[in-house]
PDB file of N, CA, C and O in Angstrom:
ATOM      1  N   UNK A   1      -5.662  30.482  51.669  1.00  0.00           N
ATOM      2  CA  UNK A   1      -5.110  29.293  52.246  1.00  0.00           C
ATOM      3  C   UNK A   1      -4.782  28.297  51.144  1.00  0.00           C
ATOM      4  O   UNK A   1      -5.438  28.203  50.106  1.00  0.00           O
ATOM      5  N   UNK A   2      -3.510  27.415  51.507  1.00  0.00           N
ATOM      6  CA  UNK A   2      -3.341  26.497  50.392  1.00  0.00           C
ATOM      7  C   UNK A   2      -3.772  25.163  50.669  1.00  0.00           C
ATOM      8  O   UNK A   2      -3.483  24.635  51.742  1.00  0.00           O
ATOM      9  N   UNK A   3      -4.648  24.390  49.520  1.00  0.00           N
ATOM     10  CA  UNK A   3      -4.845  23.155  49.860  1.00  0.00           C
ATOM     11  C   UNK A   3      -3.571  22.230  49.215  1.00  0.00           C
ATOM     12  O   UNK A   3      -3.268  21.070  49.494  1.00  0.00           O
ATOM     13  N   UNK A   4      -3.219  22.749  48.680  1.00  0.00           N
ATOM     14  CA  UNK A   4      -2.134  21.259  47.980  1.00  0.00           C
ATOM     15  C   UNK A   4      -0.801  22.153  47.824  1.00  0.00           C
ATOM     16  O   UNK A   4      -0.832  23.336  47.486  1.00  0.00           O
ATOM     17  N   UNK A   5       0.414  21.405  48.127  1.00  0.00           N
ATOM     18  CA  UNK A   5       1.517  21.860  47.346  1.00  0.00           C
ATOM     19  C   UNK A   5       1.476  22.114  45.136  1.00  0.00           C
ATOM     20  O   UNK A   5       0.563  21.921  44.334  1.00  0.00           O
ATOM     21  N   UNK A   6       2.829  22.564  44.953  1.00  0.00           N
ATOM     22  CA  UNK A   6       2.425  22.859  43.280  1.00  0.00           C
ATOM     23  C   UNK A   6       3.837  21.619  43.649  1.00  0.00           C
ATOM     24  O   UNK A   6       4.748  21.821  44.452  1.00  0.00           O
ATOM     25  N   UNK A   7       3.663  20.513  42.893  1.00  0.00           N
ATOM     26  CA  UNK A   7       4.686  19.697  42.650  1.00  0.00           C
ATOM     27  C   UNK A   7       5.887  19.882  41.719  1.00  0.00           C
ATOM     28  O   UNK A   7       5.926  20.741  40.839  1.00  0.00           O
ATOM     29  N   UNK A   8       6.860  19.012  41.984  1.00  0.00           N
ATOM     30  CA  UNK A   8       8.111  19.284  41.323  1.00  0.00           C
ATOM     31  C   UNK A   8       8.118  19.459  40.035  1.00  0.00           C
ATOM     32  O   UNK A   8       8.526  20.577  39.722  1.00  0.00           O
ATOM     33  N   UNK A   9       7.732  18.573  38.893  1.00  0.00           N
ATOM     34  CA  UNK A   9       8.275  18.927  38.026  1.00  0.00           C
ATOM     35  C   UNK A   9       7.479  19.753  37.202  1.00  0.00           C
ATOM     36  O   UNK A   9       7.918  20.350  36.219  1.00  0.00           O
ATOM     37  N   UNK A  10       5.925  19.802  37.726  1.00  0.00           N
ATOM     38  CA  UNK A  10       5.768  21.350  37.024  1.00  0.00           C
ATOM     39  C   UNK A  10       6.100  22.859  37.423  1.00  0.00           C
ATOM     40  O   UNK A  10       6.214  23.701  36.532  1.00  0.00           O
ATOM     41  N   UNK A  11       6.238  23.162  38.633  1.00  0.00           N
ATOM     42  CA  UNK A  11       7.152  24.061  39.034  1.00  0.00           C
ATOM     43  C   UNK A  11       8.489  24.053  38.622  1.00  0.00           C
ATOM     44  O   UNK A  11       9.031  25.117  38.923  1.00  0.00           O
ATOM     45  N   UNK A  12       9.287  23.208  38.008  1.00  0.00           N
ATOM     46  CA  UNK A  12      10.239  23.104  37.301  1.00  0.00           C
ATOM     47  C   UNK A  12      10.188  23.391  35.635  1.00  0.00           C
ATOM     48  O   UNK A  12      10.977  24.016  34.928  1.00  0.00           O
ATOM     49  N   UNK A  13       9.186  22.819  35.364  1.00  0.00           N
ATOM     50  CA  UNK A  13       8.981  23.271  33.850  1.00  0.00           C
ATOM     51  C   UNK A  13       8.440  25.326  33.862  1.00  0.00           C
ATOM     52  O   UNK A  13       9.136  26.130  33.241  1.00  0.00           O
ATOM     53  N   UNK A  14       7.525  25.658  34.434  1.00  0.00           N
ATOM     54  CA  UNK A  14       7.384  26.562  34.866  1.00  0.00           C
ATOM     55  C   UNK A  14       8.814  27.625  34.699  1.00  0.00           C
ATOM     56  O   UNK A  14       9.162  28.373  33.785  1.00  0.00           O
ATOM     57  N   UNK A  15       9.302  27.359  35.763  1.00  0.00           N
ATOM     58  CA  UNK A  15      10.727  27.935  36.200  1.00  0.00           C
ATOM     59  C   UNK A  15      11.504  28.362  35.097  1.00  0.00           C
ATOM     60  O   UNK A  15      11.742  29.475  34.628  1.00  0.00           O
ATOM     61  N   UNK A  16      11.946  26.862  34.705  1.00  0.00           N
ATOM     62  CA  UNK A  16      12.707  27.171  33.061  1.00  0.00           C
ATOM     63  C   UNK A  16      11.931  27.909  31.851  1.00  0.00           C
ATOM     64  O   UNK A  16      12.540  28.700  31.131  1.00  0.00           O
ATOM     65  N   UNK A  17      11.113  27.737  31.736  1.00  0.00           N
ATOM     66  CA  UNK A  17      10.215  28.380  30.783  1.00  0.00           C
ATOM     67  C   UNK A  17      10.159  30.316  30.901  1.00  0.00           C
ATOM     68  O   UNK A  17      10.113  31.209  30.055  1.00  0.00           O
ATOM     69  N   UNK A  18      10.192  30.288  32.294  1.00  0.00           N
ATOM     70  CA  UNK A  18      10.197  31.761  32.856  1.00  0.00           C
ATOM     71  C   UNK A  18      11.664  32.288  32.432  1.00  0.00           C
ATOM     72  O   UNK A  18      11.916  33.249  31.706  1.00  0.00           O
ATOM     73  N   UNK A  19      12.465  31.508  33.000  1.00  0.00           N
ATOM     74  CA  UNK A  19      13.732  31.781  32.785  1.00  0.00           C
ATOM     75  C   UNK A  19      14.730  32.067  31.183  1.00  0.00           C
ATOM     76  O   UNK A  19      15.668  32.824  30.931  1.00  0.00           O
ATOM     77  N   UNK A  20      13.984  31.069  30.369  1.00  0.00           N
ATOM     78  CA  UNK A  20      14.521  30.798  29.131  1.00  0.00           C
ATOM     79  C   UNK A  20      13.720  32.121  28.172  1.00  0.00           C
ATOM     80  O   UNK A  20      14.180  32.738  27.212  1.00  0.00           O
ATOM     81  N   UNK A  21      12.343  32.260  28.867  1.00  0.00           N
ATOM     82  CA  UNK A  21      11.809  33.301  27.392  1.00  0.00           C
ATOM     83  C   UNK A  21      12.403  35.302  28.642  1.00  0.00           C
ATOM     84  O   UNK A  21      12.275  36.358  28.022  1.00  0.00           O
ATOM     85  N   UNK A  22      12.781  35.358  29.721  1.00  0.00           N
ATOM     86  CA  UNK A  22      13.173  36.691  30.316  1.00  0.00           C
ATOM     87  C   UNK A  22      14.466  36.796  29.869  1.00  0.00           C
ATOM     88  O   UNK A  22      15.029  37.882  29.729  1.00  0.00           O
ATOM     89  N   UNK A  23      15.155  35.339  29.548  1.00  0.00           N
ATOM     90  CA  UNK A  23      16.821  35.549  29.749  1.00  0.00           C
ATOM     91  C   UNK A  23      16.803  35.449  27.595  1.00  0.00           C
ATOM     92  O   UNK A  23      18.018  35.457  27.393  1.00  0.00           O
ATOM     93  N   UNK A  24      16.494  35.414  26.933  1.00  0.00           N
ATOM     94  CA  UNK A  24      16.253  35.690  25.699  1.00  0.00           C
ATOM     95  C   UNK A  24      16.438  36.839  25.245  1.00  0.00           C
ATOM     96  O   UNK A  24      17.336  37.223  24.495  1.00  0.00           O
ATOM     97  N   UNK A  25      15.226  37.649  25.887  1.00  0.00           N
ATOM     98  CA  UNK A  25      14.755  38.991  25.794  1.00  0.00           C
ATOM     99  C   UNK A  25      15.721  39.777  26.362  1.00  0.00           C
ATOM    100  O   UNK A  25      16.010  40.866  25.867  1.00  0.00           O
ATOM    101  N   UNK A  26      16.438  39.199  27.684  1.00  0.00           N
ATOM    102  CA  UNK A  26      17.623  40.363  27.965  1.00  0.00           C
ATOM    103  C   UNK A  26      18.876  40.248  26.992  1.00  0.00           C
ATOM    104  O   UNK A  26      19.465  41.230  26.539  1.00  0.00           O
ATOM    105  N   UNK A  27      19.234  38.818  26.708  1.00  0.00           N
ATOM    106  CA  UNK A  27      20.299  38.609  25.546  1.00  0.00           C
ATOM    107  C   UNK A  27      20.013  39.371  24.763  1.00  0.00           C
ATOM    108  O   UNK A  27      20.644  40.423  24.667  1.00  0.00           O
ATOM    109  N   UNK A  28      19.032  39.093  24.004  1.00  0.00           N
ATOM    110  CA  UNK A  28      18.666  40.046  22.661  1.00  0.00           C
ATOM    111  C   UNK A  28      18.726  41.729  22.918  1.00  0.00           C
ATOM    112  O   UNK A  28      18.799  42.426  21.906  1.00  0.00           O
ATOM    113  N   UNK A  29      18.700  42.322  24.095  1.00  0.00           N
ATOM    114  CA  UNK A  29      18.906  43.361  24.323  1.00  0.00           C
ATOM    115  C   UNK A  29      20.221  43.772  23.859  1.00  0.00           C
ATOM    116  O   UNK A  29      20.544  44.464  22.894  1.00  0.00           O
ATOM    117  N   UNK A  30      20.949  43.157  24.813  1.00  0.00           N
ATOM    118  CA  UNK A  30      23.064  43.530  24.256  1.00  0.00           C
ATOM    119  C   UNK A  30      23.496  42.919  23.314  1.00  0.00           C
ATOM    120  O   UNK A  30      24.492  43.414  22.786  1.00  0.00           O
ATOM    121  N   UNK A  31      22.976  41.691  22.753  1.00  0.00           N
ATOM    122  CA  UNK A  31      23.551  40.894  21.541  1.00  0.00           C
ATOM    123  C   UNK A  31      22.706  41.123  20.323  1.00  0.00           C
ATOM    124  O   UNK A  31      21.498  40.979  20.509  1.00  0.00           O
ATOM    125  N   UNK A  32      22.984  41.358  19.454  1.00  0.00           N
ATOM    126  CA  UNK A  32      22.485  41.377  17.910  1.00  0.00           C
ATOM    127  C   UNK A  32      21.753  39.379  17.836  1.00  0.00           C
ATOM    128  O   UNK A  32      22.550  38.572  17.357  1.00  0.00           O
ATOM    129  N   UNK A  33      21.081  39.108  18.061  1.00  0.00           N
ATOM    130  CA  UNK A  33      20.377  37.762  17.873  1.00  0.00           C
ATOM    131  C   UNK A  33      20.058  37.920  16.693  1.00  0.00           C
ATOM    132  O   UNK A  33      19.747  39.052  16.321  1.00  0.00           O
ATOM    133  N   UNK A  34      20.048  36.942  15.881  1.00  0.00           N
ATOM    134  CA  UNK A  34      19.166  36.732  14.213  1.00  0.00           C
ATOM    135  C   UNK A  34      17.457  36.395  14.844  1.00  0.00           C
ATOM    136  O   UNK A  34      17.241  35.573  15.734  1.00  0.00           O
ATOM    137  N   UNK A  35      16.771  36.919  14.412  1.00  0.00           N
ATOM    138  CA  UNK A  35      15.237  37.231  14.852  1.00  0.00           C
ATOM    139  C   UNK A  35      14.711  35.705  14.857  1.00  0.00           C
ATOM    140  O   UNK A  35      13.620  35.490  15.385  1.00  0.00           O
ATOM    141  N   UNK A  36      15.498  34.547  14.246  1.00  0.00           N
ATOM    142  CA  UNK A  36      15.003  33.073  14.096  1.00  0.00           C
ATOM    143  C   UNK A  36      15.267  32.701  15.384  1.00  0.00           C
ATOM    144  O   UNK A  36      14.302  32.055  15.792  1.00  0.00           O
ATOM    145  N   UNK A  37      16.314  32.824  16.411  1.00  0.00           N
ATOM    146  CA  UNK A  37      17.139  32.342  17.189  1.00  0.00           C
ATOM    147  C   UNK A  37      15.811  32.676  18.352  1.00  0.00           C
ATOM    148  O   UNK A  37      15.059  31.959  19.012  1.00  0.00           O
ATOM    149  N   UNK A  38      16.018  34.337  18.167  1.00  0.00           N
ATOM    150  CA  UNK A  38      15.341  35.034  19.470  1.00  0.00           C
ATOM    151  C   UNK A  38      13.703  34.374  19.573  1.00  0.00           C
ATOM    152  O   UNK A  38      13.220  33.994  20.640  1.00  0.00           O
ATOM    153  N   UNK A  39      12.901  34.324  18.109  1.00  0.00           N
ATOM    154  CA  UNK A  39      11.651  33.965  18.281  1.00  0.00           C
ATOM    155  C   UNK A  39      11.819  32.454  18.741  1.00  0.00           C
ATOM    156  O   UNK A  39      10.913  32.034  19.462  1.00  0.00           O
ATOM    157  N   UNK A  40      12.860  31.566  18.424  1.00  0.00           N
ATOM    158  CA  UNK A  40      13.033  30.154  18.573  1.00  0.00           C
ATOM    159  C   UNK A  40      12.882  29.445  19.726  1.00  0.00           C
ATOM    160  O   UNK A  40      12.326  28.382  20.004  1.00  0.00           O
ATOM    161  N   UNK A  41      13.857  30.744  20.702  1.00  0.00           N
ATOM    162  CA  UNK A  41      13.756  30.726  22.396  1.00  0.00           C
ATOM    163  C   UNK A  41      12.498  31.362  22.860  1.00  0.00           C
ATOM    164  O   UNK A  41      11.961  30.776  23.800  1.00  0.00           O
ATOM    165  N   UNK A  42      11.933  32.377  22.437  1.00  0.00           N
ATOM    166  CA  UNK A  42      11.011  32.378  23.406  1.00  0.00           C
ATOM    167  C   UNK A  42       9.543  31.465  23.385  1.00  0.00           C
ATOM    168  O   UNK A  42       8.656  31.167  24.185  1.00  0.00           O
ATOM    169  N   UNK A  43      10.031  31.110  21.289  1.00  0.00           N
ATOM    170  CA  UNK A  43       8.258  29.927  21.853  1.00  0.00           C
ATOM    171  C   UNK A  43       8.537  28.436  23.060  1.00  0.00           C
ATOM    172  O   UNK A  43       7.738  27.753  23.703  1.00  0.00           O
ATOM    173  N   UNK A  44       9.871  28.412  22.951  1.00  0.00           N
ATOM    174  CA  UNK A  44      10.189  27.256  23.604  1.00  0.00           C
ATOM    175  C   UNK A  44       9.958  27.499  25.426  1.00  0.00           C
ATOM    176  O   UNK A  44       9.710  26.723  26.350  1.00  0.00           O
ATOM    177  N   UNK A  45      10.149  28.722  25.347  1.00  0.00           N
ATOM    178  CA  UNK A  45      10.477  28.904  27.191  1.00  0.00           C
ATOM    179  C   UNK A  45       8.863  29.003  27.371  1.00  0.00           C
ATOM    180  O   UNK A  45       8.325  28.424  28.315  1.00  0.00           O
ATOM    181  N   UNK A  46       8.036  29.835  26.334  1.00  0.00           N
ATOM    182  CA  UNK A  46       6.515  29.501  26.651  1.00  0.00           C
ATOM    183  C   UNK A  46       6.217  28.315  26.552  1.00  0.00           C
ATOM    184  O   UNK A  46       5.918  27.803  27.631  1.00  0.00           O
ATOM    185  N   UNK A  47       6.165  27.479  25.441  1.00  0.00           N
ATOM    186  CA  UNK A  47       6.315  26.083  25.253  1.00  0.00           C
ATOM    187  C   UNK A  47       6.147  25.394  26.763  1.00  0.00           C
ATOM    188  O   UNK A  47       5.166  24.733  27.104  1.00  0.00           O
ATOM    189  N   UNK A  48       7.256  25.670  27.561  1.00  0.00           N
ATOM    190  CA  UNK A  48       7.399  24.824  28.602  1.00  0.00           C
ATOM    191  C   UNK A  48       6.758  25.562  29.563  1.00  0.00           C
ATOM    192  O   UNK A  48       6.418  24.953  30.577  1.00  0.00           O
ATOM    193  N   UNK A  49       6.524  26.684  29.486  1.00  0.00           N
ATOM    194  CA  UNK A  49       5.455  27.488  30.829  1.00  0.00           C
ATOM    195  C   UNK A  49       3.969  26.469  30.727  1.00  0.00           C
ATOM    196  O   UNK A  49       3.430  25.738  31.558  1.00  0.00           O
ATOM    197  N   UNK A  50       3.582  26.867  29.103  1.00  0.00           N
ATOM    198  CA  UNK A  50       1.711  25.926  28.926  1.00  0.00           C
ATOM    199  C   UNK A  50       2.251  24.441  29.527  1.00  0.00           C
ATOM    200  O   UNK A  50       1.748  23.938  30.532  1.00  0.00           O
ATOM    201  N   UNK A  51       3.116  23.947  28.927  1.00  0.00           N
ATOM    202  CA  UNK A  51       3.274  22.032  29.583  1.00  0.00           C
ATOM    203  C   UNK A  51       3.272  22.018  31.070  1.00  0.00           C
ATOM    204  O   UNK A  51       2.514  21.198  31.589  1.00  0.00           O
ATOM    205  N   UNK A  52       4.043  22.842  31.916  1.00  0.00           N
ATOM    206  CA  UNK A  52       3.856  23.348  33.130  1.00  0.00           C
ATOM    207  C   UNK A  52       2.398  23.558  34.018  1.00  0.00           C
ATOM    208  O   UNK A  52       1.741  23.130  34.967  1.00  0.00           O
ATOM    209  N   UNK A  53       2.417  24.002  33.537  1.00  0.00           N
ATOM    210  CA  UNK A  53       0.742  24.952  33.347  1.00  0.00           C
ATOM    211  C   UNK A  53      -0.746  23.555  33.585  1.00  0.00           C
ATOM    212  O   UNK A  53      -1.485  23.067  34.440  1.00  0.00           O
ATOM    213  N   UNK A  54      -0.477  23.504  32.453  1.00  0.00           N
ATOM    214  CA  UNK A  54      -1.416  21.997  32.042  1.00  0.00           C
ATOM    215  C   UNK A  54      -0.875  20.510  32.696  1.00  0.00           C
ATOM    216  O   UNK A  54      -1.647  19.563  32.843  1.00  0.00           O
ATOM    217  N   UNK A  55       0.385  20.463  33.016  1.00  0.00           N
ATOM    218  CA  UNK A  55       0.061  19.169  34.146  1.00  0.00           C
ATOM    219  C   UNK A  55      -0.282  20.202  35.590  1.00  0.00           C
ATOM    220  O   UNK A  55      -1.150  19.814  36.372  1.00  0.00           O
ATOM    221  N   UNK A  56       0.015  20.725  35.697  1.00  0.00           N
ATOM    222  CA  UNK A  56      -0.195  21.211  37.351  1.00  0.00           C
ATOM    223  C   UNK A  56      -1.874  21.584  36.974  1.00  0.00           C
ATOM    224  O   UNK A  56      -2.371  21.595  38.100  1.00  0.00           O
ATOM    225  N   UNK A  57      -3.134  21.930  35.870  1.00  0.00           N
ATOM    226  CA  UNK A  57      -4.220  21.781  35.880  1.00  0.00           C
ATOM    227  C   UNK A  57      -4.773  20.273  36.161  1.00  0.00           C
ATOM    228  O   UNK A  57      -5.827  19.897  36.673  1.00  0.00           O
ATOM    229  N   UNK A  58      -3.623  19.524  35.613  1.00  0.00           N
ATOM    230  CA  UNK A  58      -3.917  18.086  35.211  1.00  0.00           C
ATOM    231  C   UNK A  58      -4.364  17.194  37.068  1.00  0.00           C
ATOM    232  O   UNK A  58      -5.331  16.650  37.600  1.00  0.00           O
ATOM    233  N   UNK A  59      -3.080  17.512  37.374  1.00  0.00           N
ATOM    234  CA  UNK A  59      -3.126  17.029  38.521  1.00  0.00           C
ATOM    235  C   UNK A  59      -3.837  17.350  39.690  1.00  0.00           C
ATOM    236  O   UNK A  59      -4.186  16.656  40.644  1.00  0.00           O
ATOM    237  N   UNK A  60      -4.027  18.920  39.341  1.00  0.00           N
ATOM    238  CA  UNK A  60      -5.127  19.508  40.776  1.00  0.00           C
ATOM    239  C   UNK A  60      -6.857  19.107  40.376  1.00  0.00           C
ATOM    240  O   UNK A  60      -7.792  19.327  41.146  1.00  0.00           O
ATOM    241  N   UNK A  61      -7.011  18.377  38.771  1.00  0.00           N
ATOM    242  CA  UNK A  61      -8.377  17.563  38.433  1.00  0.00           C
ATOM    243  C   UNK A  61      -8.306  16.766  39.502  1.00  0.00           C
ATOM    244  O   UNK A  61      -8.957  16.773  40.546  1.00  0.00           O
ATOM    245  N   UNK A  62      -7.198  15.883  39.017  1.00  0.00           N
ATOM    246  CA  UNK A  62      -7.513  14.315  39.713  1.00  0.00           C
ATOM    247  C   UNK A  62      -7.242  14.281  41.053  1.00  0.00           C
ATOM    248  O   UNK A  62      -7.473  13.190  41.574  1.00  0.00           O
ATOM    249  N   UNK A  63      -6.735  15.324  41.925  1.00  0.00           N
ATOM    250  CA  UNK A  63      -6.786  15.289  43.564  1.00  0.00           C
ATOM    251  C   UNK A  63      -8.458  15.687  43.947  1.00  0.00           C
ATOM    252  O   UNK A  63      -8.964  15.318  45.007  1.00  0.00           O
ATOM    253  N   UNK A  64      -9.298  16.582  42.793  1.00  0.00           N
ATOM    254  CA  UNK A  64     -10.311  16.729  42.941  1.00  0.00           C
ATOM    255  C   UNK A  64     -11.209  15.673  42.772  1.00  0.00           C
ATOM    256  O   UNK A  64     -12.365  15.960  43.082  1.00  0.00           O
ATOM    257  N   UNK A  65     -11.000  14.420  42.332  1.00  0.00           N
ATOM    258  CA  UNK A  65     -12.008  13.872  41.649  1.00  0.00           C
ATOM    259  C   UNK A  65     -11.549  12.883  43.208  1.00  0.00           C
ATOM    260  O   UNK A  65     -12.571  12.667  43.859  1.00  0.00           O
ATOM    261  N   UNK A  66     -10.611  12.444  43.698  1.00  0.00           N
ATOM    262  CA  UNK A  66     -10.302  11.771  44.687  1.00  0.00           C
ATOM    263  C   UNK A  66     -10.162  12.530  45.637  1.00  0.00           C
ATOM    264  O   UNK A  66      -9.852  12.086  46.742  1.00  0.00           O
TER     265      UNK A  66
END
């Protein structure tokens, strides 16, 4: 059962993050990427998965503490 919705903009950071380090990895499949480019995108799309990640921990604290 769910007690809380997952709010917007970390389900949004989430999203892109998912999106930016899968859609990398398929580019780099058919395109020759320079290995700077490809590693560049995927710390970033993780990047934004952990920021994601850590406000949506952030926020399900403080609904707990209230």
């Amino acid at each position: 059962m769910r007690t809380g919705k997952i709010q917007k903009p970390e389900m949004l950071l989430i999203s892109i993050g998912l999106l930016i380090t899968s859609g990398s990895a398929l580019i780099n499949r058919w395109l020759n990427l320079p290995d700077f480019l490809t590693g560049t995108l995927m710390g970033f799309g993780v990047g934004m998965e952990i920021v994601g990640l850590a406000l949506l921990a952030k926020h399900k604290r403080s609904r707990l503490v209230n």
